[in-house]
C-alpha positions as CSV (number, residue, x, y, z in Angstrom):
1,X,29.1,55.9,-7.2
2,X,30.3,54.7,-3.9
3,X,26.9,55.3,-2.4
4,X,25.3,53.1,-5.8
5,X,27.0,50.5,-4.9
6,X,26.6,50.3,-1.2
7,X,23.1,50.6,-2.0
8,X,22.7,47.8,-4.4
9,X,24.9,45.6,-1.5
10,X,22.4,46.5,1.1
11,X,19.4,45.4,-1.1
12,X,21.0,42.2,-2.4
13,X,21.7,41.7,1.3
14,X,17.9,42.0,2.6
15,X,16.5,40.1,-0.3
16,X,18.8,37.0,0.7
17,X,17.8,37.5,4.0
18,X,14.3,37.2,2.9
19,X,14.8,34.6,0.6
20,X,16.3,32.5,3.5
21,X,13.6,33.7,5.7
22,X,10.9,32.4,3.2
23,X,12.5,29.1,3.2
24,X,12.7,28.4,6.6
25,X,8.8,29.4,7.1
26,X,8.2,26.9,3.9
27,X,10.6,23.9,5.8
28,X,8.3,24.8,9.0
29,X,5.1,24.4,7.1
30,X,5.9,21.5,5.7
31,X,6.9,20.0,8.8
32,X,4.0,21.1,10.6
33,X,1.9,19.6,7.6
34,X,3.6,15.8,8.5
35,X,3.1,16.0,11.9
36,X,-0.8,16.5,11.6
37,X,-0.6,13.8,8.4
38,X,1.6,11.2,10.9
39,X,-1.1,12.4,13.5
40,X,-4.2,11.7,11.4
41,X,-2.4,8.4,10.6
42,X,-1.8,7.2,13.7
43,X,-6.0,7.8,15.0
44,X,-7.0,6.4,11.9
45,X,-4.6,3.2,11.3
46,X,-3.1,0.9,13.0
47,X,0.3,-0.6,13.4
48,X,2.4,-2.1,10.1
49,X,1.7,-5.9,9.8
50,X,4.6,-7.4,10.8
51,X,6.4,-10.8,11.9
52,X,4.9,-12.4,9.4
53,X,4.3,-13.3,5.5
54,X,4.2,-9.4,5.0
55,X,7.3,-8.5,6.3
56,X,9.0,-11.7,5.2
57,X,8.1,-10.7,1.1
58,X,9.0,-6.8,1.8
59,X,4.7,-5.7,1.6
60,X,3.9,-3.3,4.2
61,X,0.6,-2.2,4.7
62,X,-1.2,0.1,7.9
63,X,-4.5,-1.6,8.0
64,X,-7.6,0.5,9.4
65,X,-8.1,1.0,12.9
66,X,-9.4,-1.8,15.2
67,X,-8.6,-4.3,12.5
68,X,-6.8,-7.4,14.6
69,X,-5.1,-10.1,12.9
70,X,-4.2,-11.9,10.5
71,X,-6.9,-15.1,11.2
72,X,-5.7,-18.5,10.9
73,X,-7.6,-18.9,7.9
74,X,-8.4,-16.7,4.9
75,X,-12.0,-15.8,5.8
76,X,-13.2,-14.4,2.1
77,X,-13.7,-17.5,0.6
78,X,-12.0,-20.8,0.2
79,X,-8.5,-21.3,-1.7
80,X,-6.6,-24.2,-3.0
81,X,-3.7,-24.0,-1.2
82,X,-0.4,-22.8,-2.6
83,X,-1.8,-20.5,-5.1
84,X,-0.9,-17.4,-3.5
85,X,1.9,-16.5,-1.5
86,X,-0.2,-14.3,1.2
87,X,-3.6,-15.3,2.4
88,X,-4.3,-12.7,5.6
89,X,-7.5,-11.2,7.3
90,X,-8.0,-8.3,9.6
91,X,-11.2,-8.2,11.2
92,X,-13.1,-6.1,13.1
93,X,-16.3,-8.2,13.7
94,X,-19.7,-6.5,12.6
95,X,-17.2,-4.2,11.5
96,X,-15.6,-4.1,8.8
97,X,-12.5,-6.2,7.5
98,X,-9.5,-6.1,5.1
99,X,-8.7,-9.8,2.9
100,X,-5.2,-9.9,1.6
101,X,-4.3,-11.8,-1.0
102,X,-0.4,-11.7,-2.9
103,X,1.7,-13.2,-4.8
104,X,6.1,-12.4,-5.4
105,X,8.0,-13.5,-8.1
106,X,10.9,-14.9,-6.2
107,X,14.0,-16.9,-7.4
108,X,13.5,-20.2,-7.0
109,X,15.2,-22.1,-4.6
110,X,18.4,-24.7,-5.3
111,X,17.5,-27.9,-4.1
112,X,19.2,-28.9,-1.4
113,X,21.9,-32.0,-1.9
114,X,20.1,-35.1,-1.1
115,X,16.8,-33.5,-0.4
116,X,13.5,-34.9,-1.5
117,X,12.2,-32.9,-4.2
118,X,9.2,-30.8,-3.5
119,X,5.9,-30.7,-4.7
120,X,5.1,-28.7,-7.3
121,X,2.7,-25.7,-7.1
122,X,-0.6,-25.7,-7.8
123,X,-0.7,-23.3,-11.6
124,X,-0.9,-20.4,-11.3
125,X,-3.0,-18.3,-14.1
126,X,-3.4,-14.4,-14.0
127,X,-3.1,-12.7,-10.7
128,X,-5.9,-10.1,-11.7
129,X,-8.4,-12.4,-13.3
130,X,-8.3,-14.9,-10.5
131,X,-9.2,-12.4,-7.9
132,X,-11.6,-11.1,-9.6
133,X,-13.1,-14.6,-10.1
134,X,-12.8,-15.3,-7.0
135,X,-15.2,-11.9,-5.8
136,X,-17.6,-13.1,-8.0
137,X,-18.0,-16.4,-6.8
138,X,-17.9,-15.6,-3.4
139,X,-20.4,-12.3,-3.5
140,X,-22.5,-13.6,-6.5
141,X,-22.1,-9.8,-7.9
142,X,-21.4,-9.6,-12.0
143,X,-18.2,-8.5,-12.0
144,X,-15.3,-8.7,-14.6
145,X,-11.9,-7.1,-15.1
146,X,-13.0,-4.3,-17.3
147,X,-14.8,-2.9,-14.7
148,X,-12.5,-2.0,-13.1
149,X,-10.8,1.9,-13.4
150,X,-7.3,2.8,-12.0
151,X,-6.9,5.1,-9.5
152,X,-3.8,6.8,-8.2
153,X,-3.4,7.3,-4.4
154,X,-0.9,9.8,-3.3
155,X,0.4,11.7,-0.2
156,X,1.1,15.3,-1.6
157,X,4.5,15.6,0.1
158,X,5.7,12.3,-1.6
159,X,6.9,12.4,-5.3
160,X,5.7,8.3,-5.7
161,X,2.3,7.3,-6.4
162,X,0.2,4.4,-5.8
163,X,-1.3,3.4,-8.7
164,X,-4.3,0.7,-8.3
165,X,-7.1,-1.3,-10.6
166,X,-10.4,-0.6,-8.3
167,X,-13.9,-1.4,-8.2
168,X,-16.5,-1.1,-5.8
169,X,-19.0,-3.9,-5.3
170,X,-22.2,-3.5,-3.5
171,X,-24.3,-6.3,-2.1
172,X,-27.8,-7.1,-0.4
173,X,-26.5,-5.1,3.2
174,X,-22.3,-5.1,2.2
175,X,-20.1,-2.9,0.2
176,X,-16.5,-4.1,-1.1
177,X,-13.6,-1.7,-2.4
178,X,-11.6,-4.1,-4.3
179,X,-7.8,-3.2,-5.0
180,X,-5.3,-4.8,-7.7
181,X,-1.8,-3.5,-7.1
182,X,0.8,-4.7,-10.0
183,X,1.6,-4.9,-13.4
184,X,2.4,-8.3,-15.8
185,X,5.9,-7.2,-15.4
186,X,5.7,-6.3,-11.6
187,X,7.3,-8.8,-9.0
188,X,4.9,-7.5,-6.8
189,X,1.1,-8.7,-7.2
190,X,-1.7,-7.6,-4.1
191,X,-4.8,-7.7,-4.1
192,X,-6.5,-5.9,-0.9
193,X,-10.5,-5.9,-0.4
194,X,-12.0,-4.1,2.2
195,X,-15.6,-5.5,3.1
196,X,-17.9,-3.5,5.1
197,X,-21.7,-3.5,6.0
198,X,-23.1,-0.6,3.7
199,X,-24.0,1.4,7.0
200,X,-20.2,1.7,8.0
201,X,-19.0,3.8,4.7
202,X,-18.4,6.7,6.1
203,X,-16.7,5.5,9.5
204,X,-14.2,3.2,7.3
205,X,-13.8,5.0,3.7
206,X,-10.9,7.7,5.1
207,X,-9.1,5.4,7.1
208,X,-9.5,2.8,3.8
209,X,-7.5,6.2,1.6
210,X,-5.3,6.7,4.3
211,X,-4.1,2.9,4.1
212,X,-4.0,2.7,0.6
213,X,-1.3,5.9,0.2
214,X,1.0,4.5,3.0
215,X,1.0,0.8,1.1
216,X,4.6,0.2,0.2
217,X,6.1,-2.6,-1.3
218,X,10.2,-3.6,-1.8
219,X,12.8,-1.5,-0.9
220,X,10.5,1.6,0.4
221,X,8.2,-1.6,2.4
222,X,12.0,-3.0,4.3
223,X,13.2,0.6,5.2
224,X,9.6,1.2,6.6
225,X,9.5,-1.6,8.5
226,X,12.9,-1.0,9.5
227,X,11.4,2.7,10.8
228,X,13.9,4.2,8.8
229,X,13.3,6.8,6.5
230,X,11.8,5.7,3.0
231,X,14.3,6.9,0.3
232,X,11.9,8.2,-2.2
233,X,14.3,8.5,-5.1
234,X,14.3,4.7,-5.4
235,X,14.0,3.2,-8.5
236,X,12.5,-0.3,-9.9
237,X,8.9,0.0,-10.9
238,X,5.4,1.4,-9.3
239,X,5.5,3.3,-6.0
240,X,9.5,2.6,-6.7
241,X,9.1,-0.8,-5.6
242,X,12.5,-3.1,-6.1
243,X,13.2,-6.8,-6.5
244,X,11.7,-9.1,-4.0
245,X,13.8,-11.3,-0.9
246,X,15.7,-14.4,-2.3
C-alpha cells in the first residue's frame, strides 16, 4: 500500500513537472512569436504619428514605411474647412500615400466668461456617406456605401479586433483601399485611404494589413503612445476603444 501510494506521488509529481515544463515552452513561443511580429512591424511601418491632431484625439496609427508627413494640406481632394476634425497625408511621392480623414465626438466646450462667441461649424451629415462622396468625386469611380464589405483585422495574439467597412477602387493607372472605422454610436469616426499606382500592390498591400491591425483608438491609442502596455481587457466599444479627450 505504501509502495501504491508513493507511486501515485511520484507520477502526480512528474506530470506537474511536465505540465509546468509545457507552459514555459508555450510562454517562450509566444514570446518568440512577438518579437518576429514587433520585428516585421518595425521593417514594414513606420513610427506612430504623433505631436499632433492624432495624438491630441487619442488615434494612433503606424503608417507604411517611407510615408513622411502629415502635408500642410489635405492632398485627396479639397474640403470645406471645419468639417472634419483630422485632415492628414503621408506621402511617399510616385509612391504610394495614406489620406486621413476623422472626426470625435467631444464635449463641447463652456464658453469662456466674456469671450466672443465662436463660429459655428460647418453641418456636419454622415461620416460614412461623406467620405464616400467625396472618393467619388475626386476619382470619378461609381462608388456607393453598399459596396462596401466589412472586414476584420486582427493580430492573433490579441483578443480585440479591428473591424472596418472596405472597398477597393481601381482607376486608369491607381488603385485605392478605402477604410471606414466606426459605428453611428462610436465617438470615434476614421476614414483611412491608401492610394497607390496599380504597379505598387504588392510592395504596399502587407505593410497596408500590418497598419490596419496596430490602428488603435481611445484608451488602448493613449497607453500606446505613452509606450506603455495596451490593456487589452478594456472596455467601451470596437477594438475596446473609450471616450474621447475633453
Amino acid at each position: 500500500m505504501k509502495r501504491a501510494r508513493a507511486m501515485l506521488i511520484s507520477f502526480g509529481m512528474l506530470l506537474a513537472v511536465g505540465c509546468g515544463m509545457k507552459n514555459y515552452d508555450f510562454r517562450i513561443e509566444q514570446t518568440l512569436d512577438r518579437m518576429k511580429y514587433e520585428k516585421r512591424l518595425d521593417e514594414n511601418l513606420g513610427a506612430p504619428v504623433a505631436k499632433g491632431k492624432l495624438e491630441e484625439l487619442g488615434i494612433y496609427i503606424r503608417p507604411p514605411k517611407n510615408l513622411t508627413g502629415p502635408t500642410q494640406t489635405f492632398q485627396f481632394a479639397a474640403l470645406e474647412p471645419g468639417r472634419f476634425d483630422v485632415e492628414n497625408t503621408f506621402l511617399e511621392p510616385e509612391k504610394q500615400s495614406l489620406h486621413v480623414l476623422a472626426r470625435v465626438d467631444r464635449p463641447k466646450a463652456a464658453a469662456k466668461k466674456g469671450a466672443a462667441p465662436q463660429p459655428e461649424p460647418p453641418p456636419r451629415g454622415d461620416f460614412n456617406a461623406e467620405v464616400v462622396d467625396l472618393v467619388r468625386t475626386a476619382t470619378g469611380a461609381e462608388v456607393d456605401l453598399g459596396q462596401f464589405k466589412q472586414e476584420n483585422k486582427q493580430v492573433k495574439e490579441k483578443k480585440q479586433a479591428n473591424s472596418f467597412l472596405a472597398k477597393t477602387i481601381s482607376t486608369e493607372a491607381k488603385e485605392l483601399q478605402v477604410y471606414l472605422y466606426g459605428s453611428k454610436t462610436s465617438p470615434y469616426k476614421v476614414a483611412l485611404i491608401f492610394e497607390y499606382p496599380t504597379a505598387e500592390k504588392n510592395a504596399v498591400v502587407s505593410k497596408i494589413g500590418l497598419c490596419l491591425e496596430n490602428f488603435m483608438v481611445g484608451d488602448p491609442a493613449r497607453q500606446a503612445f505613452s509606450g506603455g502596455d495596451v490593456d487589452e481587457s478594456a472596455e467601451g466599444g470596437e477594438g475596446g476603444e473609450a471616450g474621447p479627450p475633453i
